[in-house]
PQR file of N, CA, C, O and H, with PARSE charges and radii, in Angstrom:
ATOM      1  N   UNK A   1     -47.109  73.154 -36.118 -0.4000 1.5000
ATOM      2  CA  UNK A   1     -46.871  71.872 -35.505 -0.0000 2.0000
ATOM      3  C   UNK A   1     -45.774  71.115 -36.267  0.5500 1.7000
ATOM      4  O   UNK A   1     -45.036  70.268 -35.764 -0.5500 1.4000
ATOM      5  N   UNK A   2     -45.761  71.489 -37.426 -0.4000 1.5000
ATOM      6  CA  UNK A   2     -44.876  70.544 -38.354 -0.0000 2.0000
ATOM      7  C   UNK A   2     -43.509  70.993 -37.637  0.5500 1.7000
ATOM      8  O   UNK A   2     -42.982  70.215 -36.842 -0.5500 1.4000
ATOM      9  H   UNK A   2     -46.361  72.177 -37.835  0.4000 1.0000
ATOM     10  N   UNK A   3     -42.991  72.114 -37.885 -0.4000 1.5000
ATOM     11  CA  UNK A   3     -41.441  72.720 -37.471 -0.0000 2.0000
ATOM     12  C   UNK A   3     -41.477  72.589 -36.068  0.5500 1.7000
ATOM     13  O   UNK A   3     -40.318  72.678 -35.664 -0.5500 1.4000
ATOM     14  H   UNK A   3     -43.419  72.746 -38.532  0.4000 1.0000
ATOM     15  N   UNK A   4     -42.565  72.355 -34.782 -0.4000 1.5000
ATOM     16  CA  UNK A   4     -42.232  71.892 -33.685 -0.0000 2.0000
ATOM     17  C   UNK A   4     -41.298  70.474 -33.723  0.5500 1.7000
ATOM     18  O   UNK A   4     -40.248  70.148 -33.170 -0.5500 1.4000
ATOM     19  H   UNK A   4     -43.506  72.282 -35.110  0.4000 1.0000
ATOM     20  N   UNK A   5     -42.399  69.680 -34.838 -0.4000 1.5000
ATOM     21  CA  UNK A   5     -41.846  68.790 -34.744 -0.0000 2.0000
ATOM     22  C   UNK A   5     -40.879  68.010 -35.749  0.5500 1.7000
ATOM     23  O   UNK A   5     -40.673  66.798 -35.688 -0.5500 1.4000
ATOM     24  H   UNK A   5     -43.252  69.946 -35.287  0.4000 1.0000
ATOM     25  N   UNK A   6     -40.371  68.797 -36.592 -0.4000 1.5000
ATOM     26  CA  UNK A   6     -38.935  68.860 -37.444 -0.0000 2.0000
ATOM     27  C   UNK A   6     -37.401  69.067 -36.066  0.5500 1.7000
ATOM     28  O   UNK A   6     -36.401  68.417 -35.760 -0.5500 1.4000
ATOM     29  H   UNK A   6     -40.539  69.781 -36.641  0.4000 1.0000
ATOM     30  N   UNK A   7     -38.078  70.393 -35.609 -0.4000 1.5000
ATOM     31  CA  UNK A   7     -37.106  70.351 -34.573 -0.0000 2.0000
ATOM     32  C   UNK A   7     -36.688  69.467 -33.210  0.5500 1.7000
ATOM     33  O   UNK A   7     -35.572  69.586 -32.705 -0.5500 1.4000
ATOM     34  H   UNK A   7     -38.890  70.922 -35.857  0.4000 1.0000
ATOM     35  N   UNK A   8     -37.756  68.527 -32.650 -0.4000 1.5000
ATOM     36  CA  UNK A   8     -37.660  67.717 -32.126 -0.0000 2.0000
ATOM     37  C   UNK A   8     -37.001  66.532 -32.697  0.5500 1.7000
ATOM     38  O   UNK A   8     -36.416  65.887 -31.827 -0.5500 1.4000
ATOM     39  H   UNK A   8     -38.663  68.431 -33.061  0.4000 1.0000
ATOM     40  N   UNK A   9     -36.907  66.022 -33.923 -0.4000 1.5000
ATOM     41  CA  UNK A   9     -36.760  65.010 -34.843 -0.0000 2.0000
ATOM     42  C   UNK A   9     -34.912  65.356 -34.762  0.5500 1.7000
ATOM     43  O   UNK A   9     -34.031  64.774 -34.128 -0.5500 1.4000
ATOM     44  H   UNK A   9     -37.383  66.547 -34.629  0.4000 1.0000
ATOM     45  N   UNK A  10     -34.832  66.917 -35.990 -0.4000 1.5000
ATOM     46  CA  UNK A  10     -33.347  66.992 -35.694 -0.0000 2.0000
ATOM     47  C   UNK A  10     -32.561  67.525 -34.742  0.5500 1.7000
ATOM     48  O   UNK A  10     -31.340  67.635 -34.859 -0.5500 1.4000
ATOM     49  H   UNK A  10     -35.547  67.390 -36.505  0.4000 1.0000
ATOM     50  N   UNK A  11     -33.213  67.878 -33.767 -0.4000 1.5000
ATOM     51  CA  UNK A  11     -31.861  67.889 -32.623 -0.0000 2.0000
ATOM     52  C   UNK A  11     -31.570  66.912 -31.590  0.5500 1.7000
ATOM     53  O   UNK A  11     -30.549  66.640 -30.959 -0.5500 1.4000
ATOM     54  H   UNK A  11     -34.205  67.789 -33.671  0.4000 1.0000
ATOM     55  N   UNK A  12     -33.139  66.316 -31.598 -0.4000 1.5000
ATOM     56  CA  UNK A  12     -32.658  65.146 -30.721 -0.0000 2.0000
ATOM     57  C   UNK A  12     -31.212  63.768 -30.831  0.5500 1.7000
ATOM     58  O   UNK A  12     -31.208  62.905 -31.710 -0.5500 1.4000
ATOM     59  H   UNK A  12     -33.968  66.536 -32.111  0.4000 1.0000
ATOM     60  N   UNK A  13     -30.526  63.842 -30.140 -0.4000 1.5000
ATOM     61  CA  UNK A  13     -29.601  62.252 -29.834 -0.0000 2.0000
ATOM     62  C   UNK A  13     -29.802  61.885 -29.076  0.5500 1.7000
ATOM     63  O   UNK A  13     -30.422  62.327 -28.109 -0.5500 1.4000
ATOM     64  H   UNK A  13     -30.529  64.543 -29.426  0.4000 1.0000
ATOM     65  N   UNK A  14     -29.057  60.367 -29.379 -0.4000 1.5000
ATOM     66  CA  UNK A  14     -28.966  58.982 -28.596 -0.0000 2.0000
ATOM     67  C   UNK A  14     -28.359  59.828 -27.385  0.5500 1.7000
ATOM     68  O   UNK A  14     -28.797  59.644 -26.250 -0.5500 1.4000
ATOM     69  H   UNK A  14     -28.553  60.008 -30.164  0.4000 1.0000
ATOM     70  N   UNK A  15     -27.248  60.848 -27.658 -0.4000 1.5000
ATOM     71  CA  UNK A  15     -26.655  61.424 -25.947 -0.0000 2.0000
ATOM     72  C   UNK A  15     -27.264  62.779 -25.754  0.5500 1.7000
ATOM     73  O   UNK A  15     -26.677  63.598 -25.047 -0.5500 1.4000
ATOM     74  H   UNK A  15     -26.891  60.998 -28.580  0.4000 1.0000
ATOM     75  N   UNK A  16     -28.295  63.045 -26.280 -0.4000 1.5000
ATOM     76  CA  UNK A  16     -29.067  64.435 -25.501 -0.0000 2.0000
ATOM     77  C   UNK A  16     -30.460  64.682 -26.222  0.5500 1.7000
ATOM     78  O   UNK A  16     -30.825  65.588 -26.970 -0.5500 1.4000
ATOM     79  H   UNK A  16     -28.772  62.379 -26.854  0.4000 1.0000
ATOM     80  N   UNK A  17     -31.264  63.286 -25.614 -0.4000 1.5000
ATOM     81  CA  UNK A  17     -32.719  63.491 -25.898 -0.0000 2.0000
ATOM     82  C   UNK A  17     -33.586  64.187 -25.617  0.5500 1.7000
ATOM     83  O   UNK A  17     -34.010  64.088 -24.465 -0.5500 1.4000
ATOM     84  H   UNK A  17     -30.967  62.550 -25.006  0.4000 1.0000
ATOM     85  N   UNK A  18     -34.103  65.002 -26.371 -0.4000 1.5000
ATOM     86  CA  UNK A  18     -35.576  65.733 -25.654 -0.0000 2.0000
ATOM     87  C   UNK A  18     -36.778  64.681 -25.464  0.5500 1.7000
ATOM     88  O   UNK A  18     -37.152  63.683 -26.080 -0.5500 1.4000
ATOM     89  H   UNK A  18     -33.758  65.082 -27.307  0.4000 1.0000
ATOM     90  N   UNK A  19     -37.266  65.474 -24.159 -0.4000 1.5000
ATOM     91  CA  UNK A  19     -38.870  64.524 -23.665 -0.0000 2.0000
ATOM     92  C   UNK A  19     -39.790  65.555 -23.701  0.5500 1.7000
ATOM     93  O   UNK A  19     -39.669  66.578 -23.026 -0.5500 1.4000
ATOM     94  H   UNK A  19     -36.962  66.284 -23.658  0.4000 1.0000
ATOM     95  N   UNK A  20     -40.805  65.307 -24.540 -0.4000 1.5000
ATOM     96  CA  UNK A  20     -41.745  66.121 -24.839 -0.0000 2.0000
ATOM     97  C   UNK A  20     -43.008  65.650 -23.527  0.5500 1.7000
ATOM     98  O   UNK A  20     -43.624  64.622 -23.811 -0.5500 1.4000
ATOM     99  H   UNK A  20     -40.904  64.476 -25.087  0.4000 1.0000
ATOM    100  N   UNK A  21     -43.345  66.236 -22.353 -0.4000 1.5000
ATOM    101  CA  UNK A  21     -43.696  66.232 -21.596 -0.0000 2.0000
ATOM    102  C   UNK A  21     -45.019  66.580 -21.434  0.5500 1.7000
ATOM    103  O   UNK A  21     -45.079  67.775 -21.144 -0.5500 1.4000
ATOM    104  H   UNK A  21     -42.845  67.070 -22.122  0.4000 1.0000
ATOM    105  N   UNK A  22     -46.005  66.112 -21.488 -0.4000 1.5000
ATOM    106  CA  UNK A  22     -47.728  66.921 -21.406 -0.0000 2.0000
ATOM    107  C   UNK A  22     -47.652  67.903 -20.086  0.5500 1.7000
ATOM    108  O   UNK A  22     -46.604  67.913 -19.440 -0.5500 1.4000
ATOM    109  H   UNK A  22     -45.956  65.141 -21.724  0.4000 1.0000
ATOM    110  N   UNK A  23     -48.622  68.623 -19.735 -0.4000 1.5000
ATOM    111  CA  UNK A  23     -48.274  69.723 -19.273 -0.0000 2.0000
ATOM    112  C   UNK A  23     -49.718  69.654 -18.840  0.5500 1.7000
ATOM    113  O   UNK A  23     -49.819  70.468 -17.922 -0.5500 1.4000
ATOM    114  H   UNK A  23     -49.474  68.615 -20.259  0.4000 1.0000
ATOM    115  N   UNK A  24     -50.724  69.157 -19.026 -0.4000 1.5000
ATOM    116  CA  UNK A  24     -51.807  69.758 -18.662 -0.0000 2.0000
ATOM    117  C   UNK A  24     -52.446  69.252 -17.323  0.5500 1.7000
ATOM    118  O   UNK A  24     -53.535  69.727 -17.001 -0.5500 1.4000
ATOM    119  H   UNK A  24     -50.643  68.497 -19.772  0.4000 1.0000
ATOM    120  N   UNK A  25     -51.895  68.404 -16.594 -0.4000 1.5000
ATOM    121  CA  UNK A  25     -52.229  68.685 -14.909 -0.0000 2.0000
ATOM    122  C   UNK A  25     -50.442  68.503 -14.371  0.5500 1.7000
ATOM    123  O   UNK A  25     -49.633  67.715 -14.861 -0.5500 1.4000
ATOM    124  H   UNK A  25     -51.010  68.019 -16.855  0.4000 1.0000
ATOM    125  N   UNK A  26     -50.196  69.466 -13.273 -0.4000 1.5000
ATOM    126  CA  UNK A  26     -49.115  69.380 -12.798 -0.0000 2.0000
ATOM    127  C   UNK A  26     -48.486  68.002 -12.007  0.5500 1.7000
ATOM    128  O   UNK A  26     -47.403  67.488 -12.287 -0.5500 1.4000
ATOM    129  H   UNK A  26     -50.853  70.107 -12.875  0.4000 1.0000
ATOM    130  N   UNK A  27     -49.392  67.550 -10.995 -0.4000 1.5000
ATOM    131  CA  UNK A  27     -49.062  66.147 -10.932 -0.0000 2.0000
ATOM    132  C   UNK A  27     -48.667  64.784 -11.777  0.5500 1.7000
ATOM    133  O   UNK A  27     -48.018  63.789 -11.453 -0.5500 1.4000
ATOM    134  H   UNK A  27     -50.271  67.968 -10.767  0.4000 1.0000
ATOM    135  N   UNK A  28     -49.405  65.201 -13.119 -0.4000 1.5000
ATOM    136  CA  UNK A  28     -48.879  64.020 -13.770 -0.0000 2.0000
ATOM    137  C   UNK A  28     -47.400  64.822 -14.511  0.5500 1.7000
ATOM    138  O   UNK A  28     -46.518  63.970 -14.413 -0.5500 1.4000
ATOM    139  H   UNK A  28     -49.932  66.009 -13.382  0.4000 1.0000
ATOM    140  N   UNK A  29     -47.000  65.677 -14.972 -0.4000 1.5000
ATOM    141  CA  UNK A  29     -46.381  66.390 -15.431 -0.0000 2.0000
ATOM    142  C   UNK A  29     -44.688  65.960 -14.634  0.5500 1.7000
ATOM    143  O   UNK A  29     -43.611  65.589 -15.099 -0.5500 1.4000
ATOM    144  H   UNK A  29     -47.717  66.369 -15.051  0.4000 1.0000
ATOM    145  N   UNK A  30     -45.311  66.318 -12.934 -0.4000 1.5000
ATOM    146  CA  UNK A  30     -43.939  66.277 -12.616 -0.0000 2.0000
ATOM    147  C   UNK A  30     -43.459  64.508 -12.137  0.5500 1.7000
ATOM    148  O   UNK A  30     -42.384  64.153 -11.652 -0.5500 1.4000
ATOM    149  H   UNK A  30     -46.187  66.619 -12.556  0.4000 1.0000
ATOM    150  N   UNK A  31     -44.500  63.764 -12.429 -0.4000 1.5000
ATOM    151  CA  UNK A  31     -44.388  62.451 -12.330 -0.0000 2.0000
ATOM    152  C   UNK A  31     -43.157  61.635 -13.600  0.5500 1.7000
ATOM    153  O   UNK A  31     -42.072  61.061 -13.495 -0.5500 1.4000
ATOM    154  H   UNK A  31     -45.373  64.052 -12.823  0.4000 1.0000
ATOM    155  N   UNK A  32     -44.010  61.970 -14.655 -0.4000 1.5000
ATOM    156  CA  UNK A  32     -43.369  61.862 -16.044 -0.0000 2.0000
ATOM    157  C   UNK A  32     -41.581  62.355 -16.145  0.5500 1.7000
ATOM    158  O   UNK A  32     -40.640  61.719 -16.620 -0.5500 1.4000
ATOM    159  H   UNK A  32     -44.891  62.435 -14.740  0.4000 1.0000
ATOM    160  N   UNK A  33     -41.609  64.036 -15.346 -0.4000 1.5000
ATOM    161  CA  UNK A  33     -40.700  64.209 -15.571 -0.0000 2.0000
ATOM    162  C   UNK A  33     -39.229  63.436 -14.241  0.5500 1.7000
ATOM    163  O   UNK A  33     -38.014  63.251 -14.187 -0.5500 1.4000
ATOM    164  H   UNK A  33     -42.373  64.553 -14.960  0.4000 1.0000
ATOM    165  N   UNK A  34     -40.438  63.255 -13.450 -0.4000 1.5000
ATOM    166  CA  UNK A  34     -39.428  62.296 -12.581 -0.0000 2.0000
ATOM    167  C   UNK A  34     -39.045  60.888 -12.661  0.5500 1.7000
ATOM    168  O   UNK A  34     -38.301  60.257 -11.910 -0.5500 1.4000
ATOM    169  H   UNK A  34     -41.425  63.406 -13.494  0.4000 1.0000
ATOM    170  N   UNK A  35     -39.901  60.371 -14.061 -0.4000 1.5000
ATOM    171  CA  UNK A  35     -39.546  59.170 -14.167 -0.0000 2.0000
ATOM    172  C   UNK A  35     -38.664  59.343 -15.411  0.5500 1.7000
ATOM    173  O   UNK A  35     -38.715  58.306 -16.072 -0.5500 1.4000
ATOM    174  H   UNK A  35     -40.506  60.884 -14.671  0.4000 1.0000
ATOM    175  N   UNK A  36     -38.146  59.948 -15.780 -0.4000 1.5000
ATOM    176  CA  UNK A  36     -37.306  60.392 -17.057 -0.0000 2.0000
ATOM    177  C   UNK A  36     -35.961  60.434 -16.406  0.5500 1.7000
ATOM    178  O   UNK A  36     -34.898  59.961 -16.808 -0.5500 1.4000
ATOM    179  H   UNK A  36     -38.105  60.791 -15.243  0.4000 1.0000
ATOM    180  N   UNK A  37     -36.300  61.264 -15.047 -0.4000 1.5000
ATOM    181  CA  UNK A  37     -34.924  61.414 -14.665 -0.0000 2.0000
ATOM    182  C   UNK A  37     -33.819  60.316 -13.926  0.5500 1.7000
ATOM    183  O   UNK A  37     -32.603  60.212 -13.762 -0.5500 1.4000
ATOM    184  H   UNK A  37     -37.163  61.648 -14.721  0.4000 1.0000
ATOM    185  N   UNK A  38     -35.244  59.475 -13.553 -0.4000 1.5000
ATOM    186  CA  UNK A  38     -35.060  58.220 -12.556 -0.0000 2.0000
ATOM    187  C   UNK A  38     -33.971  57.217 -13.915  0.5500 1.7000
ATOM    188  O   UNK A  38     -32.786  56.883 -13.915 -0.5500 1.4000
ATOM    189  H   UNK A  38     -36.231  59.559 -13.687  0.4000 1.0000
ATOM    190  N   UNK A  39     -34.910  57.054 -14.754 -0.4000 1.5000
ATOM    191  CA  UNK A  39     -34.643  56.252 -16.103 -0.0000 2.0000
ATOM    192  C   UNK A  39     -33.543  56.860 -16.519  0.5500 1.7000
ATOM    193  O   UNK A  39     -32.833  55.857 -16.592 -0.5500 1.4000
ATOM    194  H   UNK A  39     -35.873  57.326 -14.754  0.4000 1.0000
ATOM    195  N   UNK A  40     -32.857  57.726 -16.848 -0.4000 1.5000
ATOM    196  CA  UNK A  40     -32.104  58.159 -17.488 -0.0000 2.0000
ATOM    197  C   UNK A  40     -30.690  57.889 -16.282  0.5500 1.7000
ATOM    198  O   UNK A  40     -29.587  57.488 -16.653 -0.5500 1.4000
ATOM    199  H   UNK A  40     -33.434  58.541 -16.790  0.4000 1.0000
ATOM    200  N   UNK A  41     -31.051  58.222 -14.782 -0.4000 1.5000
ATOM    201  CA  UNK A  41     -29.752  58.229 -14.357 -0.0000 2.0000
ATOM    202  C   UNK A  41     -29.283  56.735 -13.859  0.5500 1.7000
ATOM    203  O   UNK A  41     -28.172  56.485 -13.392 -0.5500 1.4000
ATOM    204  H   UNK A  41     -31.946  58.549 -14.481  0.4000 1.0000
ATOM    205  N   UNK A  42     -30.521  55.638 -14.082 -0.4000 1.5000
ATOM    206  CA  UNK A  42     -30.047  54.161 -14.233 -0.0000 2.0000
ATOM    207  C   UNK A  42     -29.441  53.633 -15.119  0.5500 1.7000
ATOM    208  O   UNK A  42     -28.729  52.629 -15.083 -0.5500 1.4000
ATOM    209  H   UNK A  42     -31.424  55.841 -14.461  0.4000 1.0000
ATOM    210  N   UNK A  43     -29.834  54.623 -16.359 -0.4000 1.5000
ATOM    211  CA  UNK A  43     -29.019  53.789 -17.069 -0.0000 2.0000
ATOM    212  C   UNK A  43     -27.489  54.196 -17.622  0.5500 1.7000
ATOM    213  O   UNK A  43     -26.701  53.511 -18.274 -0.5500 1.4000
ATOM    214  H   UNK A  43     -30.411  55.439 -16.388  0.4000 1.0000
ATOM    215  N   UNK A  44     -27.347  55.740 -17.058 -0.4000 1.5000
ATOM    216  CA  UNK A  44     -25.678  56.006 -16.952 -0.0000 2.0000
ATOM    217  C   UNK A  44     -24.491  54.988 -16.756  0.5500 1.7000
ATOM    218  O   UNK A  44     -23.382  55.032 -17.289 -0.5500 1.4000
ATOM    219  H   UNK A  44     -27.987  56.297 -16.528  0.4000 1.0000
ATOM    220  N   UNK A  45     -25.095  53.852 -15.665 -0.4000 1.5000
ATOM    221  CA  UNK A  45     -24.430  53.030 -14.802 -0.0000 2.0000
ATOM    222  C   UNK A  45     -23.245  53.941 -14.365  0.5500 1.7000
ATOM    223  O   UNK A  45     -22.151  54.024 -14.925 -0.5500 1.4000
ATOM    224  H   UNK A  45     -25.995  53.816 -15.232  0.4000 1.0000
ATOM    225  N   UNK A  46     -23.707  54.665 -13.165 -0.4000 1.5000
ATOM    226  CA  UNK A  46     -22.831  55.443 -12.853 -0.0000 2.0000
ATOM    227  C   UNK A  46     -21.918  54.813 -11.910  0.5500 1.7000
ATOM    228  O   UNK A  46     -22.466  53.927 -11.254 -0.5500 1.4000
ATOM    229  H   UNK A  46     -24.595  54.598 -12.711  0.4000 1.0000
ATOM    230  N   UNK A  47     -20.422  55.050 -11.589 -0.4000 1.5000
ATOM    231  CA  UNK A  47     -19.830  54.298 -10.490 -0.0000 2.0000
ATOM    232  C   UNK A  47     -19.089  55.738  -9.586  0.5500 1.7000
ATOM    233  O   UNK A  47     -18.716  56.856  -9.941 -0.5500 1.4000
ATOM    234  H   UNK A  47     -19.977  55.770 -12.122  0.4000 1.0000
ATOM    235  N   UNK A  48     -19.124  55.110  -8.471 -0.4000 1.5000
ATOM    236  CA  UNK A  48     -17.755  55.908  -7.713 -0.0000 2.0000
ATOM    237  C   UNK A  48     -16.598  55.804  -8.172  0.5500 1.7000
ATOM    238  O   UNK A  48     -16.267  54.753  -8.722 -0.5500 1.4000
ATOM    239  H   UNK A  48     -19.427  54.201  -8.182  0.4000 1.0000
ATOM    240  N   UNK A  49     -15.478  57.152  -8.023 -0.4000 1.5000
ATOM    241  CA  UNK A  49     -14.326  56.831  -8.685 -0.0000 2.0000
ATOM    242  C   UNK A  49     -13.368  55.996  -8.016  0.5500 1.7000
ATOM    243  O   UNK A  49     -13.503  55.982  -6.793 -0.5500 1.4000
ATOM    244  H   UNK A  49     -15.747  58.005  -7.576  0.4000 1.0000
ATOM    245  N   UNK A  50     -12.442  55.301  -8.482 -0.4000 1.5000
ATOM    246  CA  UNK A  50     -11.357  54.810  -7.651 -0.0000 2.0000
ATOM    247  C   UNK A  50     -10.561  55.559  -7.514  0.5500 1.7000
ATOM    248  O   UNK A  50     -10.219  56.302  -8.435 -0.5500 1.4000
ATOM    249  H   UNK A  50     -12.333  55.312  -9.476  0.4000 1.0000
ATOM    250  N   UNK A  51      -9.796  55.608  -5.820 -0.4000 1.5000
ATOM    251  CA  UNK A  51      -9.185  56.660  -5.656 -0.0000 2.0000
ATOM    252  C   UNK A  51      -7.622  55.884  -5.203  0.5500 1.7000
ATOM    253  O   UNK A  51      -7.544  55.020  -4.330 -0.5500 1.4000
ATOM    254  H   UNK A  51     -10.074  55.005  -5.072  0.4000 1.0000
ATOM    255  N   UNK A  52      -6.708  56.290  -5.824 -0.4000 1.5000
ATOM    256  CA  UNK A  52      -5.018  55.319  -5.175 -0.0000 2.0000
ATOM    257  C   UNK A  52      -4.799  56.134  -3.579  0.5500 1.7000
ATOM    258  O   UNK A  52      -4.941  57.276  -3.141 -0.5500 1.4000
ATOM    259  H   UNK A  52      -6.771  56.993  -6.533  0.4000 1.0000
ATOM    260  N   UNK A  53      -4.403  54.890  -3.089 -0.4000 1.5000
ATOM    261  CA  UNK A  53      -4.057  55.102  -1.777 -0.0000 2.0000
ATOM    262  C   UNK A  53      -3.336  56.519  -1.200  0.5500 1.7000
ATOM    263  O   UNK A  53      -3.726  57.168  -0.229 -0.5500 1.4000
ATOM    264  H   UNK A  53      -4.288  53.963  -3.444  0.4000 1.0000
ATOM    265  N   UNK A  54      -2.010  56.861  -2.191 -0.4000 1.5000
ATOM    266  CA  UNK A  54      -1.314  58.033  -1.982 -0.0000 2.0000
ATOM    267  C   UNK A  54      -2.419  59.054  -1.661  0.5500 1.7000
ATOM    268  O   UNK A  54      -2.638  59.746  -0.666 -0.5500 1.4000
ATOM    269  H   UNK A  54      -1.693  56.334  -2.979  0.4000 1.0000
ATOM    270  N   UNK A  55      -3.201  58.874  -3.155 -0.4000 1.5000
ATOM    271  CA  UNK A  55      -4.344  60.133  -3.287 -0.0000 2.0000
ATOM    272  C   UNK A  55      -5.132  60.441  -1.515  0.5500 1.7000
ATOM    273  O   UNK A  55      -5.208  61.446  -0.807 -0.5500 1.4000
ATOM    274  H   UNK A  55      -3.023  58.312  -3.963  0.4000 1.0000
ATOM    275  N   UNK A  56      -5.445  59.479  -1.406 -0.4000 1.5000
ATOM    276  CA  UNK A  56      -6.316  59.253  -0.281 -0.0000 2.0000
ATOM    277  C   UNK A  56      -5.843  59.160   1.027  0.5500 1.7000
ATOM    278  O   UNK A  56      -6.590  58.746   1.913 -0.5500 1.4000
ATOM    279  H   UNK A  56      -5.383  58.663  -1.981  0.4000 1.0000
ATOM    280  N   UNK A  57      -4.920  59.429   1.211 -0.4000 1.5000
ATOM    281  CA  UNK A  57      -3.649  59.916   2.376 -0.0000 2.0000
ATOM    282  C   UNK A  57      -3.331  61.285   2.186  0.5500 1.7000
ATOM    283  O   UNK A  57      -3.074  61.899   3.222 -0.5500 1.4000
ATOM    284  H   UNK A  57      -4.314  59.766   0.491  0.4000 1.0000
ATOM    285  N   UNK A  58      -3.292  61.824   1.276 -0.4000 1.5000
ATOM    286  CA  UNK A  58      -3.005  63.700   0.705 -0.0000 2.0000
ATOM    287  C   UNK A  58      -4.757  63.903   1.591  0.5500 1.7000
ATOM    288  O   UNK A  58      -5.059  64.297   2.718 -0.5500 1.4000
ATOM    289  H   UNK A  58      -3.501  61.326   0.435  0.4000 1.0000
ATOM    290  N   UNK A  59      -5.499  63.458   0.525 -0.4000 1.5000
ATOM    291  CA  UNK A  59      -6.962  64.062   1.167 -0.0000 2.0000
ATOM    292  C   UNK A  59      -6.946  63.438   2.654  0.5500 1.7000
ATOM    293  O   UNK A  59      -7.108  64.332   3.484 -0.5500 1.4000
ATOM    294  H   UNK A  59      -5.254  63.139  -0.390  0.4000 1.0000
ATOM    295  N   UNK A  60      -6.857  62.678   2.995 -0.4000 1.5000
ATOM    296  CA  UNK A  60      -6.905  62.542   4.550 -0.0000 2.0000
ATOM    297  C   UNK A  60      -6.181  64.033   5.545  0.5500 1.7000
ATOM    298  O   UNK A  60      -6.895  64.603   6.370 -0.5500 1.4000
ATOM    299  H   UNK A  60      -6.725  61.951   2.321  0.4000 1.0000
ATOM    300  N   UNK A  61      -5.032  64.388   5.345 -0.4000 1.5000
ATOM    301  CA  UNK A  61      -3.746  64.900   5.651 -0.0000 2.0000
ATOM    302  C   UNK A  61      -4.703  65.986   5.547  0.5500 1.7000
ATOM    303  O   UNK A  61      -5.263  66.316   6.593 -0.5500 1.4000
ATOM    304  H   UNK A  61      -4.452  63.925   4.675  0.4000 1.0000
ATOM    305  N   UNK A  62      -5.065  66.756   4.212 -0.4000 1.5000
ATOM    306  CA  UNK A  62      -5.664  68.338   4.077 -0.0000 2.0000
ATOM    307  C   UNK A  62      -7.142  67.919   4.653  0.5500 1.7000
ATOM    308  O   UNK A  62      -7.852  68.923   4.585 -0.5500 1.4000
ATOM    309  H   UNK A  62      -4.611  66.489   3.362  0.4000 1.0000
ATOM    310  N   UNK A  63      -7.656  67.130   5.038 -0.4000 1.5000
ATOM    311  CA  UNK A  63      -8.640  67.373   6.069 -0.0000 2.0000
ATOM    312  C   UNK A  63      -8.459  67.274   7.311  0.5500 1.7000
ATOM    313  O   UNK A  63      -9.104  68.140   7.902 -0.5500 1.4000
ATOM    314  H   UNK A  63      -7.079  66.315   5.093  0.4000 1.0000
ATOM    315  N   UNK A  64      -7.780  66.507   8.096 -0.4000 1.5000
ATOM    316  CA  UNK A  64      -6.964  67.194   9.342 -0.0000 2.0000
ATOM    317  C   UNK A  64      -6.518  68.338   8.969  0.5500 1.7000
ATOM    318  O   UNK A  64      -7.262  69.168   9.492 -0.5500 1.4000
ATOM    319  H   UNK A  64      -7.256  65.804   7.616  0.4000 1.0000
ATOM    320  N   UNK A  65      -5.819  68.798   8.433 -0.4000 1.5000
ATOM    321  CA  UNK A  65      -5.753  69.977   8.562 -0.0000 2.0000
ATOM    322  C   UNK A  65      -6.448  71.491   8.207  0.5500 1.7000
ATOM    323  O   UNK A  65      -6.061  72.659   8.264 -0.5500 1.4000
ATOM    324  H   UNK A  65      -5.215  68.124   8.008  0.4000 1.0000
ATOM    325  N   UNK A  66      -7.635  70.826   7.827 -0.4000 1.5000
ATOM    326  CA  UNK A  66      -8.674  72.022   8.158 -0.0000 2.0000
ATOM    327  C   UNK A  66      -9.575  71.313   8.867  0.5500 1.7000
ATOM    328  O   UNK A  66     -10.672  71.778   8.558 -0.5500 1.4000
ATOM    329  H   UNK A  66      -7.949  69.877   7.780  0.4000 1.0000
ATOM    330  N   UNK A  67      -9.696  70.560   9.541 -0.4000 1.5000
ATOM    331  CA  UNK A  67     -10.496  70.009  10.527 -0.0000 2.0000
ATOM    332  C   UNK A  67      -9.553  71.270  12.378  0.5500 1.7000
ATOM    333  O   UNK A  67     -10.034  71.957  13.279 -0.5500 1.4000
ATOM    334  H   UNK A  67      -8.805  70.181   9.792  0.4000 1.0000
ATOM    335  N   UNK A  68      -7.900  70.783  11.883 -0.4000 1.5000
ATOM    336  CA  UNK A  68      -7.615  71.969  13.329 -0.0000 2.0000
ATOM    337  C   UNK A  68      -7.849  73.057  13.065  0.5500 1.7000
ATOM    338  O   UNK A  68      -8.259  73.850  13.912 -0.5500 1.4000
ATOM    339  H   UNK A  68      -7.510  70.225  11.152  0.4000 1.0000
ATOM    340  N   UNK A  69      -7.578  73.482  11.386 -0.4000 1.5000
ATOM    341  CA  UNK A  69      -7.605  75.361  11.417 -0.0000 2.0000
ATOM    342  C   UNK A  69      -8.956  75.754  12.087  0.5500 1.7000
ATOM    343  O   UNK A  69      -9.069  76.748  12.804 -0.5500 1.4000
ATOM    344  H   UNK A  69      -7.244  72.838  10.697  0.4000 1.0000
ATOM    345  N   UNK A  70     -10.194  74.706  11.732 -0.4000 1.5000
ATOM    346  CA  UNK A  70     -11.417  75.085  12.272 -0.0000 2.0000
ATOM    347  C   UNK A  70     -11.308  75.650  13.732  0.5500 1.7000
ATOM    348  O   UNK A  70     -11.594  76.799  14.066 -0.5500 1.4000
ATOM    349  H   UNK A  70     -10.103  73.899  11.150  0.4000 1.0000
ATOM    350  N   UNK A  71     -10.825  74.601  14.583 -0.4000 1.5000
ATOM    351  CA  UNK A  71     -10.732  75.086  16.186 -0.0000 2.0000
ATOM    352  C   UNK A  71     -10.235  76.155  15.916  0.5500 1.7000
ATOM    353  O   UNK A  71      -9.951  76.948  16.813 -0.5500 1.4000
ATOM    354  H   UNK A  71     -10.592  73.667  14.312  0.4000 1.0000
TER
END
């Protein structure tokens, strides 16, 4: 138990935490692990990228044009 938990201690970081997860009924198990994931991807503050106009006229352009190759 000790070197389980030496190794939890040093590999864990602030940017790649381990969650030591109980395991012993599956419902709570995958609850836990869905609230880890919930929590973790709120607090990314993730955004959409900004895209410049040019950019977004090229991608317009190559999707018409596999929008006709389709037909």
């Amino acid at each position: 138990m000790d070197a389980y938990d030496d190794m939890i201690r040093h590999t864990a970081t602030r940017h790649a935490p381990w969650f030591v997860v109980p395991a012993d009924h599956k419902w709570y198990t995958r609850l836990v692990v869905a609230s880890a994931i919930i929590t973790t991807l709120e607090n990314l503050a993730l955004e959409f990228p900004t895209v410049p106009p040019a950019e977004r006229a090229r991608m317009a352009a190559a999707r018409a044009d596999l929008l006709r190759e389709k037909r």
